[in-house]
C-alpha positions in Angstrom: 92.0 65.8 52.9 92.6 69.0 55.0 90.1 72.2 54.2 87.7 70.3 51.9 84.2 68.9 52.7 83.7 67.0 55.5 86.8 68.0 56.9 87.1 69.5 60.8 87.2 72.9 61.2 89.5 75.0 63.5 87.8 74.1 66.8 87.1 70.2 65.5 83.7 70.4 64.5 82.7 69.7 61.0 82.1 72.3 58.9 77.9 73.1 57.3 78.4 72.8 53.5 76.1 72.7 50.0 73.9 75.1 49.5 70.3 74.6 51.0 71.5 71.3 52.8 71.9 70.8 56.4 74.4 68.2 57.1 73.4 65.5 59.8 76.3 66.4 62.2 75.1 69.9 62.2 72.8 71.1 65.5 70.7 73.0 63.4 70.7 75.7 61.3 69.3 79.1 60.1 68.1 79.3 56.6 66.8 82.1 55.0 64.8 82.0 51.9 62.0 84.0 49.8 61.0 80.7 48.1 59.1 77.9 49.4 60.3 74.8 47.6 63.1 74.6 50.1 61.1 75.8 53.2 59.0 72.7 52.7 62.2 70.5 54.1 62.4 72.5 57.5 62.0 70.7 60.7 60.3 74.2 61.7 59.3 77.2 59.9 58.9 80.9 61.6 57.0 83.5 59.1 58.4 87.3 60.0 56.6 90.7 59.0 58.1 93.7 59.5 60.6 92.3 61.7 58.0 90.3 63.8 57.3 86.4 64.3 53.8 86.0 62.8 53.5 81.9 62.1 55.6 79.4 62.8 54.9 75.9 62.5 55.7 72.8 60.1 54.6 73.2 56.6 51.5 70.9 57.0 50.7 72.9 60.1 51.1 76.3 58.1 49.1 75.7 55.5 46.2 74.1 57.8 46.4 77.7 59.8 45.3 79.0 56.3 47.3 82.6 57.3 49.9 84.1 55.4 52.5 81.2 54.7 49.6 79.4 53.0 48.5 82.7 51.4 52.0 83.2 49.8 52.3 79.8 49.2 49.8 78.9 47.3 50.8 82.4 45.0 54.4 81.1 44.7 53.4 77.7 43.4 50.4 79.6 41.4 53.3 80.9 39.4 54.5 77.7 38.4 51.4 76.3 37.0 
């Protein structure tokens, strides 16, 4: 299958596919969200303000820091109660 999923890329590497998934032959990725559901899966989380690093941490460490990733958090899942 040439072009699909899975298949290589121009320069040979596989290409990053599915939405909010990072596939395993994938160094890493950037993912950039306003919910929290899917920030709970990140190996690492950075919290920006204003253009500025303020947090970053694991979720477990993040919401132990009790600072804003915790704050807005705990409002997000406030709204699905």
């Amino acid at each position: 299958m040439r072009g699909g999923i899975g298949a290589p890329a121009a320069g040979g590497s596989p290409p990053v596919a599915g939405r909010g998934r990072t596939m395993a032959l994938c160094q890493g990725a950037v993912y950039i969200s306003h919910g929290f559901s899917t920030a709970r899966m990140a190996d690492r989380i950075f919290v920006l303000e204003h253009g500025r690093l303020i947090e970053q941490g694991t979720h477990d460490e993040l919401m132990l820091a009790d600072g804003q990733y915790a704050d807005l958090f705990e409002l997000q899942a406030a709204s699905y109660q």
